[in-house]
N, C-alpha and C positions, 0 to 999 in steps of 0.2 A: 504493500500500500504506500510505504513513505516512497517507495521507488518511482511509483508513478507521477505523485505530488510530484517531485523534480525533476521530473524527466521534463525537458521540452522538447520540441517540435524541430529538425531542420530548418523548418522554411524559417522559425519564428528569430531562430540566431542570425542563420542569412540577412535576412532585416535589418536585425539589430547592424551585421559589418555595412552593410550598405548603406544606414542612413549614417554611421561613423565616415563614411566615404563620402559622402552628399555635404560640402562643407568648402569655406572658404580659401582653406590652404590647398584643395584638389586643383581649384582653380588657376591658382596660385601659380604653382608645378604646372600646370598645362602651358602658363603666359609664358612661364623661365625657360623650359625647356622650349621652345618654340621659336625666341626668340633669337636662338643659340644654332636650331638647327631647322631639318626641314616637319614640314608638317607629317608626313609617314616616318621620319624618322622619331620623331614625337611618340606618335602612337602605338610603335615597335616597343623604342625604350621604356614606355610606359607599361606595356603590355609585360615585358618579360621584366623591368623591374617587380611592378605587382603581382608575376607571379614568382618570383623569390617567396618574395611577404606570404604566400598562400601556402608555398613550401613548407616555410616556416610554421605557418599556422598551424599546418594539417598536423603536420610534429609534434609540436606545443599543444595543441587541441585533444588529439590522441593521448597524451599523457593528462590530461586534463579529466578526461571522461574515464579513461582507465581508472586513475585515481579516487575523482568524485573530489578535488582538492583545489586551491586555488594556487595562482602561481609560486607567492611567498612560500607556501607548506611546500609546494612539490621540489622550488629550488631548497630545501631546507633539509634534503639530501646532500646535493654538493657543493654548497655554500656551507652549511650547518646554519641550525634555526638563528644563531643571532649573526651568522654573515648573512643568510640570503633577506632578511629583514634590511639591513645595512644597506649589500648591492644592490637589492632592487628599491631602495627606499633614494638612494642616490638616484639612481638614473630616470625615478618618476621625480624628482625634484629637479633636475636639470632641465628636462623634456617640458615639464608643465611651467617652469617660471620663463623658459626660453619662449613659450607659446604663446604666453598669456602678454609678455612683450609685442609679439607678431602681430596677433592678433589688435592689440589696443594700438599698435600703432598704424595699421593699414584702418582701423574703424577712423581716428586721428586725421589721419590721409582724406579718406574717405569727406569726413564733416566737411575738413577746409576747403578742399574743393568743391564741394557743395557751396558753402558758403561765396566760393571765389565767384561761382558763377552766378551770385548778385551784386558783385563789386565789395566785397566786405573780405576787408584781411584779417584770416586768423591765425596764428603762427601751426605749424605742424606742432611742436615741440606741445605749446599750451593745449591744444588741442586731444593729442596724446596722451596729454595729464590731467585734464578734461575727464578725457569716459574712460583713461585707467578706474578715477579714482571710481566712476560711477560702478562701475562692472565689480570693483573690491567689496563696495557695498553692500552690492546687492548679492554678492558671496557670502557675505559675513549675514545677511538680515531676509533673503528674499528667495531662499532655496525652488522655495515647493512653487510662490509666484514665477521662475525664471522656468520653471519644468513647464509649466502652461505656455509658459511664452514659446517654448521651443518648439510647440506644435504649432506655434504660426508663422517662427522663422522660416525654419526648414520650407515649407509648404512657398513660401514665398520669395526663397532664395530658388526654388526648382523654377518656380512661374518667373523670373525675374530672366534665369538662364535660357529657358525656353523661348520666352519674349525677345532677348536679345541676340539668341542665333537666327531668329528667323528673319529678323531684321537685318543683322546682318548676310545675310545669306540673301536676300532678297536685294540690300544696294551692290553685291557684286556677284562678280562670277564665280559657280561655284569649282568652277576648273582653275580659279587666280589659288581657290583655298588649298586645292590639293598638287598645285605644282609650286606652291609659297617653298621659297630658300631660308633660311632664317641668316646671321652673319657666320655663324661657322664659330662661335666661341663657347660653346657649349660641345664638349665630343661626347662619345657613347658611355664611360665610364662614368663621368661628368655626370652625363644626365640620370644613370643607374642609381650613384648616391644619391642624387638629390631624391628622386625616386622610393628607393628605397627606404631612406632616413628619414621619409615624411610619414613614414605609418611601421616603421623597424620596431615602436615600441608597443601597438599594438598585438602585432605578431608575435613577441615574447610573454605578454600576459594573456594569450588567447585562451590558458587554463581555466583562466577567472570565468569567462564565459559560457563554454564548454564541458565545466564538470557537471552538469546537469544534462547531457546528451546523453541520448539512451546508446549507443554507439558508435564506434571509430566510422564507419559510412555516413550517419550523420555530419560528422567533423568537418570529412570532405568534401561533401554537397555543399555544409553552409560555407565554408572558407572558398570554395569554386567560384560558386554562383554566387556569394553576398560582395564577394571585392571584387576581380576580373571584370564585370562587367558595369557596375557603379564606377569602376574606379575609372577605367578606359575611356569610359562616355564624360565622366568630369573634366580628365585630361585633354580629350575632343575639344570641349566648350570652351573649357579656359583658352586652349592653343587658339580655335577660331576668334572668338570676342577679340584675342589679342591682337590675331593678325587682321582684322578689319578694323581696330581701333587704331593699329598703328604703336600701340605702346606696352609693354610687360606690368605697367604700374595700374593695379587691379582698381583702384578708387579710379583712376581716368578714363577704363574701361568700362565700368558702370555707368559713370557720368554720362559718357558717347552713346549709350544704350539708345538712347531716345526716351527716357523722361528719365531727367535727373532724379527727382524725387525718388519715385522709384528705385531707382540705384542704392541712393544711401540709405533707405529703408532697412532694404534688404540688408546690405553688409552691413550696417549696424547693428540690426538684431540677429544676423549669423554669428558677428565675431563676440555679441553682448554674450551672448547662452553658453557659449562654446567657453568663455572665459572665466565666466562663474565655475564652472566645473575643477577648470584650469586650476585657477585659485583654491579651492578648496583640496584639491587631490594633492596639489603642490603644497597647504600647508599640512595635512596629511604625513605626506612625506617627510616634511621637514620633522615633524614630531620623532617619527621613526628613526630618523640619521641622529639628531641629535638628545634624544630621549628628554624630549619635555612633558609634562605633568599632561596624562591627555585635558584636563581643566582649564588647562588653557588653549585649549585648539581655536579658538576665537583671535588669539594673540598670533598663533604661527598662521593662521588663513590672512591675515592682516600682514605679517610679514613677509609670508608667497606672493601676496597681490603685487604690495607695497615694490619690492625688487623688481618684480614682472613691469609694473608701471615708469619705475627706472627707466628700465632698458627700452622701453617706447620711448619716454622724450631723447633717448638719447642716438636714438633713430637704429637698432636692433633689425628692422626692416631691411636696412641696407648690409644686413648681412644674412640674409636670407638661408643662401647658395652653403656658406660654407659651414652654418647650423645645420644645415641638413647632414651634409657630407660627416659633421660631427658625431651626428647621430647616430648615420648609417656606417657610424666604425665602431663606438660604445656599446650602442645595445644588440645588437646580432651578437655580440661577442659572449653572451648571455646564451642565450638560444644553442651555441656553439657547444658550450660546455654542457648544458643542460642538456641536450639529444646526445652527446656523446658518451654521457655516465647512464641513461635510461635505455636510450637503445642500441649500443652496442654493449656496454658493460652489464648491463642489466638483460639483456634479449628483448626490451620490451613487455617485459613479465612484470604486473604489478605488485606478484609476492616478494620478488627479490628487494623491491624499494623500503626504503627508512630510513628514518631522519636521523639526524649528526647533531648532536650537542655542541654546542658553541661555533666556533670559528670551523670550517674543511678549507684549511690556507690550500689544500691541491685546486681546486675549484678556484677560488676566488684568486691566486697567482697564475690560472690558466686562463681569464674572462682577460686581466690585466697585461698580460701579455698579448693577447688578441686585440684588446681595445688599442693598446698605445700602439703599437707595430702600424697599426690601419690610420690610426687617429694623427702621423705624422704628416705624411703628404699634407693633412687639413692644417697642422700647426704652419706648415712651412708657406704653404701659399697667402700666409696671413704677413707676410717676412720676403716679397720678392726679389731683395740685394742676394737672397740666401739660394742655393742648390735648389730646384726643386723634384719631388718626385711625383710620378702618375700616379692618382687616384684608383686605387681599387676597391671596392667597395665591399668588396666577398673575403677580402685576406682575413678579418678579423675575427670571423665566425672559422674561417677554415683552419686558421694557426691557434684559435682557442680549444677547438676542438680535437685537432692532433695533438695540442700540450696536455690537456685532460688523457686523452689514451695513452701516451710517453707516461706521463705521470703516475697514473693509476699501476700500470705495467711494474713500472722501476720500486716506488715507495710503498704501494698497497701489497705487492705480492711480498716485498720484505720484510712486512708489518705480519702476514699470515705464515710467513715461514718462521718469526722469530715468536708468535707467540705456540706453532705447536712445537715448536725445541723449550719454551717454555715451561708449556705442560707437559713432554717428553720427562724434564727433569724431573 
């Protein structure tokens, strides 16, 4: 009976990834990568980026339902309970205060422009710090009102997309869309991160969602069919809008739509809802990194915001590109060692799994070596006097996850041989 209670539906998880897909930063990645290259190379990179993320998912998922556990527990294997707390409490604090920046600063973008276009100057920066602080608020005081509001966002961010391809589809040809060049500063790897690093962190908690699926086919229906095709069609919109608008900067795109108004409706209440979440999950996190009294979770959502609101006046936006890239070398590198301890160390057998007391330094030294390895190219391109190297966006998951099997091999099998000489004695 309790089994049924939590059993959900394929189709109903698929939803769930798809409207997490149906969202401002999709768009986002549609403008960047578009603007970098051409329009099928767009929809290429997009397609086999998001299906990494599905890869990924279907893994993480599968362990998810095996289980019936949520991320934190399931990494609490090879992290141990108070590492995988830590690392994954880190990289939801990075991710969420990095967004909630993004986010308040393209809403920022968004107002001014609006406003520009009745002769009225408002700085980006005040702007920014404007519906930061508005969004922190309504984190800290307006939960359950912002969950209503997002069934009118969403709804209206689709009608806004729809509205504005057809228009623009209809002022040009649509053979300029699919033969559009973009300048060539964007290559394939390039766009892979950015790609991937826009939803890398989804795909590592995809347990959370998933342990309530009645089976591993479930997993892969909803992760197929809830991203691959949301996600494609967003990257679509975004790249078109951008290349009939002329410009990658997504407030100027809406604007061009044909009713301004409209425009900053929409992006304002995509990025409003989207950011309350941000802020709260981010101060969440924060609690967990730095063990504060959960009694004050009011104080650390006020401090996630607060940061997040920062890095919007301080224009966070213009680093869009290499946020992503960041990501997409941090959190895979998660995912990396987690598949490598469950399904090859373990066969995929939920009996062999159990949780670790304290710190598992194998796990959390094999994530860190994965993250940094990948995570350089992104430091050095921030540094162009300096060497640089090519972006690859796969090294971090794939060198975390060989160090995890090295690891396991060399120090776990000497740990089994030294305790039966142990009890030999």
């Amino acid at each position: 009976m309790e089994k049924q209670e939590n059993t959900q539906s394929w189709q109903s998880l698929a939803f769930v990834w798809a409207g997490a897909m149906i969202c401002v930063p999709s768009l986002m990645i549609g403008g960047t990568l578009v603007s970098g290259m051409s329009f099928m190379q767009t929809l290429l990179v997009g397609f086999i980026g998001y299906g990494v993320i599905v890869l990924l998912m279907i893994l993480q998922g599968m362990q998810g339902a095996d289980l019936h556990k949520p991320t934190v527990s399931m990494a609490s294997q090879v992290f141990g309970k108070v590492g995988s707390q830590k690392v994954i409490s880190i990289i939801l604090m990075i991710a969420c205060l990095g967004w909630f920046g993004i986010q308040a600063n393209v809403c920022g973008q968004a107002f001014t422009t609006f406003l520009a276009t009745y002769n009225i100057d408002f700085p980006v920066q005040l702007s920014s710090l404007l519906w930061g602080i508005i969004m922190l608020v309504s984190a800290l005081y307006g939960i359950k009102f912002l969950n209503i509001l997002n069934y009118v966002a969403v709804p209206i961010l689709i009608a806004t997309c729809i509205y504005g391809v057809v228009v623009s589809i209809g002022d040009s040809q649509t053979t300029s869309i699919f033969s559009y060049q973009g300048s060539g500063s964007v290559d394939v790897m390039s766009g892979l991160a950015i790609t991937i690093g826009s939803f890398a962190l989804g795909a590592v908690i995809a347990g959370d969602y998933s342990q309530y699926s009645a089976s591993r086919k479930d997993v892969i229906k909803a992760a197929t069919l809830g991203i691959l095709p949301s996600g494609v069609l967003m990257i679509a919109v975004g790249a078109i809008l951008t290349i009939t608008a002329g410009t990658a900067d997504i407030a100027q795109v809406f604007m061009s739509i044909g009713s301004p108004i409209l425009g900053v409706v929409a992006l304002i209440l995509a990025t409003w809802t989207t950011n309350a979440v941000n802020a709260f999950s981010g101060g969440l996190a924060l609690i967990h990194v730095f063990d504060i009294p959960k009694e004050k979770e009011k104080l650390a959502v006020g401090i996630s915001g607060g940061i997040g609101t920062i890095l919007a006046v301080v224009g966070i936006l213009n680093y869009f590109v290499p946020i992503m890239s960041v990501l997409s070398a941090m959190v895979p590198a998660v995912a990396g060692v987690m598949i490598a301890s469950y399904w090859i160390v373990q066969k995929g057998d939920a009996a062999r799994w159990s949780p670790v007391e304290g710190m598992n330094w194998l796990g959390i030294i094999s994530w860190l070596i994965g993250a940094i390895i990948a995570g350089i190219p992104v430091i050095l391109s921030f540094f162009p006097s300096l060497p640089q190297l090519p972006n690859q966006p796969l090294i971090g998951i794939v060198l975390s996850f060989i160090s995890y099997l090295i690891g396991n091999r060399l120090f776990v099998k000497q740990e089994k041989q030294q305790m039966k000489s142990e009890l030999g004695e």
